[in-house]
N, C-alpha and C positions, 0 to 999 in steps of 0.2 A: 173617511175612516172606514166605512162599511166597504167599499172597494179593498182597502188594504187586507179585511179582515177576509174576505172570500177570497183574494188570492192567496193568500197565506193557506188558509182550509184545502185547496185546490192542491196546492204543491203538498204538502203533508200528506192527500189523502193518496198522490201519483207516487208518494215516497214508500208508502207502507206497501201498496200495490206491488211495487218494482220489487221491493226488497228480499222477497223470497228468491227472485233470479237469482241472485248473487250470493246467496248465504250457500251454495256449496263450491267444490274446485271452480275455477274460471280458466282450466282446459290449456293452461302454458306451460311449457317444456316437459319432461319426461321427469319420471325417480333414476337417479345415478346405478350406475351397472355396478355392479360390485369388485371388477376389475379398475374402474372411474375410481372410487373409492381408493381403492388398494395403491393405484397410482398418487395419492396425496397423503397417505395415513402412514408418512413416516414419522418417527419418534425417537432420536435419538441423543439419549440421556447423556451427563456429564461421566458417568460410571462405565460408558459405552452399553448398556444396554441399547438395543436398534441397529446395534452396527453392521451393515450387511456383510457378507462374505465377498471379499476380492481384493483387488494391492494395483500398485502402481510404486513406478519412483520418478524422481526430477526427470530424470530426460525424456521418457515420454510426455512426462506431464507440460514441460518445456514447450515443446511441440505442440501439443493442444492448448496449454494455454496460449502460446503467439497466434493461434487460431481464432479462436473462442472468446478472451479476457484481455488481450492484451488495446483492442481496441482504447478500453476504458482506464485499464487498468496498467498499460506499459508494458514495453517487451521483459524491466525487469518485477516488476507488482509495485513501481513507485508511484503508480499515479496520473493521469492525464489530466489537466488541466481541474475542476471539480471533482471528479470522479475521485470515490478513495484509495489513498495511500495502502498497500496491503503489506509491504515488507519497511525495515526501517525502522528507526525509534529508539534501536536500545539504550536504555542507562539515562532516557529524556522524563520519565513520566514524574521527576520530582521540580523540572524544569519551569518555567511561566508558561511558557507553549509545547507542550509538552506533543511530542507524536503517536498517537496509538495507531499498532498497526497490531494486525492477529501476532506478531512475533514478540512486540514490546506491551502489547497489554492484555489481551484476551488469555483467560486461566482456563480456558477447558479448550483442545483441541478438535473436542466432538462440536462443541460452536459451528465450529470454520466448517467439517462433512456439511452439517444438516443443513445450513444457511447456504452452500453453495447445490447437494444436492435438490432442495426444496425451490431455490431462488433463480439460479443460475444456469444457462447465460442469459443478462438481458436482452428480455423478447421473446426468450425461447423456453423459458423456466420448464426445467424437468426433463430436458432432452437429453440429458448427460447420463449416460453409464456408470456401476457403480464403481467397475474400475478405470475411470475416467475421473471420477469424484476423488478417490484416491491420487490418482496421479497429480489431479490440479493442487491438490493439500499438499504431497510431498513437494512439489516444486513450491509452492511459498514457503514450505520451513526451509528446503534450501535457500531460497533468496534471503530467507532473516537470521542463514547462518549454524542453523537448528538441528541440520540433517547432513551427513556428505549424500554425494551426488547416487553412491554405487548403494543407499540405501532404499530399502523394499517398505513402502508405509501398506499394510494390509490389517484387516480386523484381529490379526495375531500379533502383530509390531508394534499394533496404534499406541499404546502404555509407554511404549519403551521412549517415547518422543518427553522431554518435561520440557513444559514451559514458563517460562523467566518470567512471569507474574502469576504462577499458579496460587500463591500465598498472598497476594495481595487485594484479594479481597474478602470481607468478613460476612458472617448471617447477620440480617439486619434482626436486630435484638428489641429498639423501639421502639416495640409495643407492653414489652417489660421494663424498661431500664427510666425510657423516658416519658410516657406515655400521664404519668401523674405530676410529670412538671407541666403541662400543658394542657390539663385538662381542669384544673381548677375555676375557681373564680379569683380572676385576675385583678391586681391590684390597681385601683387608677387613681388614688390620691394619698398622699403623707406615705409612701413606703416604703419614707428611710427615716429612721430616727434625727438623725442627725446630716446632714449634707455639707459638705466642704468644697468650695470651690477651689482646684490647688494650682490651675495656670492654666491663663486664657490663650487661646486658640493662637491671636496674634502673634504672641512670642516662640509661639510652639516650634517654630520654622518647619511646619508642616509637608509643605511645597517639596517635591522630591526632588534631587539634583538633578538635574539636566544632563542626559546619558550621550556623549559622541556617538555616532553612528558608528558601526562596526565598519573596517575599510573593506573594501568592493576585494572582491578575488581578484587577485592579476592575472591576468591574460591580456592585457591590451597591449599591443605593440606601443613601444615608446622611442627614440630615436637614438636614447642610451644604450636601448635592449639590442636594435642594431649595429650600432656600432663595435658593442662586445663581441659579437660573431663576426665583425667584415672579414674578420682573417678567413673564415670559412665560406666565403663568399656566397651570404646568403641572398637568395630576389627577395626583397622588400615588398616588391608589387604582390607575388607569389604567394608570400607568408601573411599577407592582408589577407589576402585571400582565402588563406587557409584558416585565419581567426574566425571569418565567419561561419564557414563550414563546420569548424570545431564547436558551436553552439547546440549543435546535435549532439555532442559528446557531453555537454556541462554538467547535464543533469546525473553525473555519474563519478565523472572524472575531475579534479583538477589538476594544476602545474605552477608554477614559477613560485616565490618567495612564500611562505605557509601555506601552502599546499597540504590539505590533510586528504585519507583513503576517505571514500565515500563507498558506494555501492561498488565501484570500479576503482585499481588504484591510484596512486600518485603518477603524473605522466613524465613529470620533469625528469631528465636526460633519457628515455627512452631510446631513441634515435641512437643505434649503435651499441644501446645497454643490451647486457644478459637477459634472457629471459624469465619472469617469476622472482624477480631481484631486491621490490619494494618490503622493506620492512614492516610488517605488522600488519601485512595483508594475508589473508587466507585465499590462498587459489585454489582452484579448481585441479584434480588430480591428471585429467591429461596435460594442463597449464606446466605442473610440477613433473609431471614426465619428459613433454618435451623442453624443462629446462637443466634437467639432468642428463640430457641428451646435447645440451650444449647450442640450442638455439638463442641465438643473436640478432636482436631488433635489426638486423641492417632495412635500409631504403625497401628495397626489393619483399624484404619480408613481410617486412611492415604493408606496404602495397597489397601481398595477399591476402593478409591477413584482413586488411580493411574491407575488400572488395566484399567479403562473404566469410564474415568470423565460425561461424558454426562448420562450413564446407573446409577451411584451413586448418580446424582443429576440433574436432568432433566432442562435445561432450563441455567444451567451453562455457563458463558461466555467463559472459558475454552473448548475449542474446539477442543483441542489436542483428537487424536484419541486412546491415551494409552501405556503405559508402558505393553509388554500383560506377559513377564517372571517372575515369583513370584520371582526370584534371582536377577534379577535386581531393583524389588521392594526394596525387603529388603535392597539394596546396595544403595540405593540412600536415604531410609530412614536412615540409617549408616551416611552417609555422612551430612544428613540434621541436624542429632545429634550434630553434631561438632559445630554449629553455634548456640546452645544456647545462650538465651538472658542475 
C-alpha cells in the first residue's frame, strides 16, 4: 500500500510541475486572414438579404452544371444512383413516397444560392462564382419547369421566380400552442372514467389488401410486337439491340401502351413523326422553332440528332451527352420503329 501511495504522490507532484507548460497557446496553426473569413461568412436570408450581385440563365448554367454536377447529380438534376434527386416531384408531396426535389418542395429559393454557393461542388466547396452560382440555380428551375430557357436568374430577377411549395410550410408555434399538453404531470392510472371496449382487433380486418404490383413499362420486344411491323420490315436482331441501348434513354423517356411524359417525352411513333408533336409536353423553344420549321423525325434525323443532341439543336433541354456509335444509332432507331403509332 505504501508503494501505491508514493507513486501516486510522484505522479501528482510531476503533474502540477508540468502543468504551467501547458496552461498558455500550444503554438498550432495561425488566426484566419480576414479575407479566409470573408471567403465562408456568406449569409443568405430567405428575404434575399446576402444575395450577391450577378445572373446567369439555363444554358450557361447547362454547361457548367454537365461539368461540375452532373457527375452526381445527372445530365438532367435527376439523380445518380444515391446521390440526390434535384428536379422532379411535382404534384407528389401528398403521395406515400413522395419526391422532394428544390422544385417540388423547397419554399425559399435562396436555400438552393447559399447551399450550392457555400457547399458546392463536391470536393471543391466554394470554388464556384457568383455568376456561376446563378447559372447552376437557373438551370435547375428550368429542369423542374420553373423558368423558360431565355430567362436571366440575377439578384434583381431572383423574386420573380415563386415556388410551388412556398406556402407549404408553417412557423413552428409549439412552444405556445402545445408545449402545456406535455409538460404536465402525466396520467399513469384510472384516466378514464369509464372505458368501453367496442371491437377486438381480430375482427377488425385490420390486414391491408394485398396491392398487385404496378405492370413493368413496356418496352420489351415481344414476338406480337414484331410481327405487327413485318410489313415494315423490321431486323428483329437490330431492334434487340437497340432495347438495350435504349436503357440510357429510360430514365427520361418512355414508349409503347401507357407511356406517360417524364423528364423527356412520350417516344412512341417518333420514327417519321413531326417534330415537338407530343401532347402536354412543354419543349424547349429552339425544340418549337425547329418544329415550326417543319422538321420531321425521319431515320437520318433522328441519327443526328442522337449522335450529339446539344451540337444538332443548340439550346435543347435534352442534355444527354450522345449516343457517339453510328451502330448503336441505328439499333435504337430499329427499336424505336417497333412502337409505331
Amino acid at each position: 500500500m505504501s508503494k501505491f501511495l508514493n507513486s501516486a504522490a510522484v505522479a501528482v507532484a510531476i503533474t502540477l510541475i508540468a502543468a504551467p507548460a501547458f496552461a498558455g497557446k500550444i503554438g498550432l496553426g495561425r488566426a484566419a486572414l480576414p479575407a479566409e473569413i470573408a471567403a465562408w461568412d456568406g449569409d443568405i436570408s430567405p428575404d434575399g438579404t446576402g444575395l450577391p450581385v450577378g445572373s446567369g440563365d439555363a444554358l450557361i448554367g447547362e454547361e457548367i452544371f454537365a461539368d461540375k454536377c452532373a457527375a452526381c447529380h445527372g445530365d438532367f438534376a435527376e439523380g445518380i444512383g444515391n446521390w440526390p434527386k434535384l428536379a422532379g416531384g411535382a404534384d407528389t408531396l401528398n403521395h406515400d413516397d413522395p419526391l422532394k426535389t428544390v422544385g417540388s418542395y423547397w419554399p425559399h429559393l435562396t436555400t438552393a444560392f447559399d447551399y450550392i454557393k457555400r457547399s458546392m461542388p463536391y470536393g471543391n466547396a466554394g470554388s464556384l462564382s457568383d455568376d456561376e452560382v446563378y447559372a447552376i440555380v437557373a438551370y435547375i428551375l428550368y429542369s423542374n419547369d420553373l423558368i423558360e430557357d431565355d430567362f436571366v436568374l440575377s439578384n434583381e430577377t431572383f423574386f420573380d421566380v415563386e415556388m410551388p411549395n412556398a406556402g407549404g410550410f408553417i412557423i413552428d408555434d409549439r412552444a405556445e400552442t402545445e408545449y402545456a399538453l406535455w409538460t404536465g404531470e402525466p396520467c399513469m392510472a384510472n384516466c378514464k372514467d369509464d372505458v368501453v371496449v367496442t371491437m377486438r382487433a381480430l375482427v377488425l380486418d385490420v390486414t391491408p389488401d394485398q396491392v398487385e404490383p404496378a405492370e413493368e413499362e413496356v418496352t420489351e420486344i415481344t414476338e406480337a410486337k414484331v410481327e405487327d411491323v413485318a410489313a415494315n420490315a423490321i431486323d428483329a436482331e437490330l431492334a434487340a439491340a437497340g432495347a438495350k441501348v435504349f436503357k440510357k434513354c429510360k430514365s427520361c423517356h418512355q414508349i409503347g401502351e401507357g407511356a406517360k411524359n417524364r423528364t423527356g417525352p412520350i417516344l412512341t411513333g417518333i420514327v417519321g413523326g413531326a417534330a415537338g408533336a407530343v401532347d402536354g409536353f412543354r419543349y424547349s423553344k429552339p425544340l418549337k422553332a425547329a418544329a415550326e420549321g417543319g422538321l420531321v423525325w425521319t431515320e437520318a434525323e433522328l441519327a443526328e440528332f442522337l449522335a450529339k443532341p446539344r451540337a444538332y439543336l443548340k439550346g435543347t433541354k435534352m442534355s444527354f451527352s450522345g449516343i457517339k456509335k453510328p451502330a448503336d444509332q441505328l439499333a435504337i432507331i430499329e427499336y424505336l420503329r417497333l412502337f409505331d403509332e
